[in-house]
N, C-alpha and C positions, 0 to 999 in steps of 0.2 A: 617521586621527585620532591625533595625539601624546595617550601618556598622561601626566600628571603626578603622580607618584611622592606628590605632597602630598593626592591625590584620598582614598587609602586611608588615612590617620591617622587612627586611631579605629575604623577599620572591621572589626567582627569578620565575617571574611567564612564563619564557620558560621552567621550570619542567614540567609545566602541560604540553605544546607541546609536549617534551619526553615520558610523560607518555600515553599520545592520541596515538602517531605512535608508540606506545610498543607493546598497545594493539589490533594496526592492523596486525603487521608485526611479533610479538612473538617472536623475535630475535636483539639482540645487536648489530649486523655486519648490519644487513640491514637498522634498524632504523639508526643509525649511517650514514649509505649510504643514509636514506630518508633525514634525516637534514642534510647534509651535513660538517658534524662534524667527528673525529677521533670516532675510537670505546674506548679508552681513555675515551676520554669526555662524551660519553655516559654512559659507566659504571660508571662514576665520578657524571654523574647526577639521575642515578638509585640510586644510594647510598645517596646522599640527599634527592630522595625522599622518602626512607625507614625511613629514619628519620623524613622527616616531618608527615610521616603519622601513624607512631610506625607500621611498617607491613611491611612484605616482600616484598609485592606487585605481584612479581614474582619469581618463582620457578626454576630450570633450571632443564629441562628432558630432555630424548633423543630426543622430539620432540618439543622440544624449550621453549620459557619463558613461563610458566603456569600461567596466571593471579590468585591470591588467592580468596577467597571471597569478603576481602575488596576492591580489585582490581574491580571487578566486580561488588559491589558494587556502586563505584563513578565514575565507567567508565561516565555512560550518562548523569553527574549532571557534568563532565570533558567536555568531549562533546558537550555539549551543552552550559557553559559555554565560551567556546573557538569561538565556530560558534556566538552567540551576540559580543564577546568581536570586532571580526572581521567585523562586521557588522556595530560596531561603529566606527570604524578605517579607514573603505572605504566605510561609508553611505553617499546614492546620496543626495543631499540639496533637490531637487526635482525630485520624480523618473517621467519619460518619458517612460514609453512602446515601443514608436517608437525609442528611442534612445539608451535605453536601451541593454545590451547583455547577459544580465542576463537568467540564467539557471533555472525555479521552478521547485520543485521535488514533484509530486504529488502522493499520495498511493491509488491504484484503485486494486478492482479485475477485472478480466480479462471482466465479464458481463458488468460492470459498463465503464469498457474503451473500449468495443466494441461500447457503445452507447455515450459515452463523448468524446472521445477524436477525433474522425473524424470531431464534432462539433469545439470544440477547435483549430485543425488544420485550417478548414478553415476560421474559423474569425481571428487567426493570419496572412494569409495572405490575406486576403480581407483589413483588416485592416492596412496592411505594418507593422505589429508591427517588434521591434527587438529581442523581449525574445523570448526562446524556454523552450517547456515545456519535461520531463523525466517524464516517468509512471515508477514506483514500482510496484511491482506483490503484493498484500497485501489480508487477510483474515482476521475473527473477532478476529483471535486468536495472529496476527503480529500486527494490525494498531499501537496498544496504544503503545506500546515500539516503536515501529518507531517515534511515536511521541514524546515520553519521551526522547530519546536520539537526539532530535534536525536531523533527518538524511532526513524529507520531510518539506514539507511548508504547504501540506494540503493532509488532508483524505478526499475520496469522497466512500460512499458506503450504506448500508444498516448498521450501526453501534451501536448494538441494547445492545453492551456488552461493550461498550465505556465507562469511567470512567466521573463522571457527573464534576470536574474540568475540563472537556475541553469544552470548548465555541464550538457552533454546529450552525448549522441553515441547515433546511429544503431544497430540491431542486425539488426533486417532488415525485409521487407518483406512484408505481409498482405493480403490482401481477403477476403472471404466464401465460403461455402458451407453445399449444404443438409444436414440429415442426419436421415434415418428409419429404421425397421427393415425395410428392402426385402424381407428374405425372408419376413418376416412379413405386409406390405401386397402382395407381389407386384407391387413396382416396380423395377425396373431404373434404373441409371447411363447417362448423364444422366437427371434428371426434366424430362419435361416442364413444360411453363409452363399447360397444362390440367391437370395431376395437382397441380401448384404451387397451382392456385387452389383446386382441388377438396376436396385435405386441408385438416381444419383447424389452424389453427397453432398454437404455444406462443409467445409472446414473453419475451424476455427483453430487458429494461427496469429501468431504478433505480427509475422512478415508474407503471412498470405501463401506459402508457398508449398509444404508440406509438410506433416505431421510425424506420430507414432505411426499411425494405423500403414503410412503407405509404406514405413521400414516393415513393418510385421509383414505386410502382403505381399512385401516384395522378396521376402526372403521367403515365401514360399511359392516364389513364383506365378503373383496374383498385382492385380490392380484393381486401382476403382477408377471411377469417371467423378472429378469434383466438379459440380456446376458453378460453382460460388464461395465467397469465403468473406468472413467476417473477425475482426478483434477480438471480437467478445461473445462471451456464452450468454446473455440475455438478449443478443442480437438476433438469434439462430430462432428466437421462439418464436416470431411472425411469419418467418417463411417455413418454419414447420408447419403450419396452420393450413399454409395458402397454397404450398409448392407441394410436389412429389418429392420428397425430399428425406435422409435420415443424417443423423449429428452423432457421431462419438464423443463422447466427452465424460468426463470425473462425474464418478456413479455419483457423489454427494450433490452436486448438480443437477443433476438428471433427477433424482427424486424430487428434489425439490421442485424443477418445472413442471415436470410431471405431472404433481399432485396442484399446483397450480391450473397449466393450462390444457388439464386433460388429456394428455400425450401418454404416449406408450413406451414403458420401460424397458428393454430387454438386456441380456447380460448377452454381449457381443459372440458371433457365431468364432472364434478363433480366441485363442489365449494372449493376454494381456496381463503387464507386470503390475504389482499393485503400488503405493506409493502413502508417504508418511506426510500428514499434515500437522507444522508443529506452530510455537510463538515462540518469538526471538524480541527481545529486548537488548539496551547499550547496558552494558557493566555498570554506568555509574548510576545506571536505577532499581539495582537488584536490592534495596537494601531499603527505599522508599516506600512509608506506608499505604500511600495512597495504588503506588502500584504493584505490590503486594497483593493489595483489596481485587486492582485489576485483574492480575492473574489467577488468580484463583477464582473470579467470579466466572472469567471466559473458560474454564474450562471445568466448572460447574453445569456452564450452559450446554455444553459440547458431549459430558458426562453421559 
């Protein structure tokens, strides 16, 4: 899209600032207190932006400014406009890792950053680097809007629901495994598919309800008994410990707890599919040095 230079006459483009902390803070007094401005001023520039955009923007309720649709609509096209704009204003000529103090915000589930991110940790310090990396708690259902509104540098996951505009690349290869406290149940490596059906299970689930394993079982005309069920795979590791209990879950996971908290590994009594863990980035940073550096470092670590 050509821009025309005549687009911006008139436009004071610290509205859009006001309108970003509007939509963080949902109040006039506090945004006002964020920039550093009168509440005057701020109301003075809600009111320009109502005009720039023909829309109210925001609503006033008992429980503060209601973003509209349209609001909501340009939030993360706002957003994410503002975070480049900033990016060109204080880009490093040459980024340096080790000089660097820079902050990347990466979107992992919790499976995925049990097994990357201890990797990560220590080659930044093995390395002396000066960035530091933030994990996001992220699922197939968050990543793409996380990415859409400019808010991480990179997805790393199984991202099999990812919109094909996002540039992606491969990191490795996954499938399943079981894991209990063997010494504790008196199970041995491999578990059985009678000891599989026997124990009761944990699931872990977005919506608690059921998984892979109960389509696999079920198409062989099998069930389990789930006593419990949790969000998350670092959830599952306390009642592994305490309960009679076994967890299916992404073998890269399972090693990692494993070797953490002494649990028992096994590759599940029935066949299961395997599955691609890749990173996904937005187009408009395929070409930036600093995440350039990113991408190759994570899958350095992963390597």
């Amino acid at each position: 899209m050509t821009i025309d230079e005549r687009d911006f006459r008139g436009v004071d483009l610290n509205l859009l600032v006001t309108f970003d902390v509007l939509m963080r803070e949902r109040h006039v007094t506090r945004t006002a207190h964020v920039l550093g401005v009168s509440q005057a001023a701020t109301s003075a520039a809600l009111a320009r932006l109502r005009r720039l955009f023909g829309d109210e923007l925001f609503v006033r309720t008992r429980d503060g400014m209601l973003p509209t649709p349209k609001a909501k609509e340009i939030a993360p096209r706002i957003r994410w406009a503002l975070r480049e704009l900033s990016a060109v204003l204080v880009e490093e000529p040459v980024f340096d890792p080790a000089d660097s103090t820079r902050t990347f915000v990466l979107a992992m589930s919790d499976d995925v950053e049990a097994h990357v991110l201890p990797q990560i940790l220590r080659r930044l310090q093995a390395e002396r680097l000066g960035v530091s990396v933030l994990v996001r708690q992220s699922n197939r259902y968050t990543v793409e809007s996380l990415l859409t509104e400019g808010s991480i540098d990179l997805a790393v996951g199984a991202l099999p629901g990812l919109g094909e505009n996002f540039p992606r690349e491969e990191l490795f290869s996954s499938g399943y495994a079981c894991l209990y406290d063997g010494a504790r149940l008196g199970l041995g490596d491999p578990l059985s598919l009678e000891d599989y059906l026997r124990l009761p299970h944990l699931l872990i689930s977005y919506d608690g309800r059921r998984g892979i394993v109960d389509d696999l079982l079920e198409a062989r005309g099998l069930r389990r008994r789930i006593i419990g069920s949790t969000t998350h795979f670092a959830g599952a590791l306390a009642p592994l410990k305490s309960a009679e209990v076994v967890v299916t879950l992404p073998r890269h996971a399972g090693k990692a707890f494993a070797g953490t908290a002494g649990l028992t590994l096994s590759e599940p009594p029935l066949p299961f599919p395997s599955f691609t863990v890749s990173m996904a980035w937005t187009p408009q940073r395929e070409n930036d040095p600093a995440q350039q550096w990113l991408r190759g470092f994570v899958r350095a670590c992963v390597a």
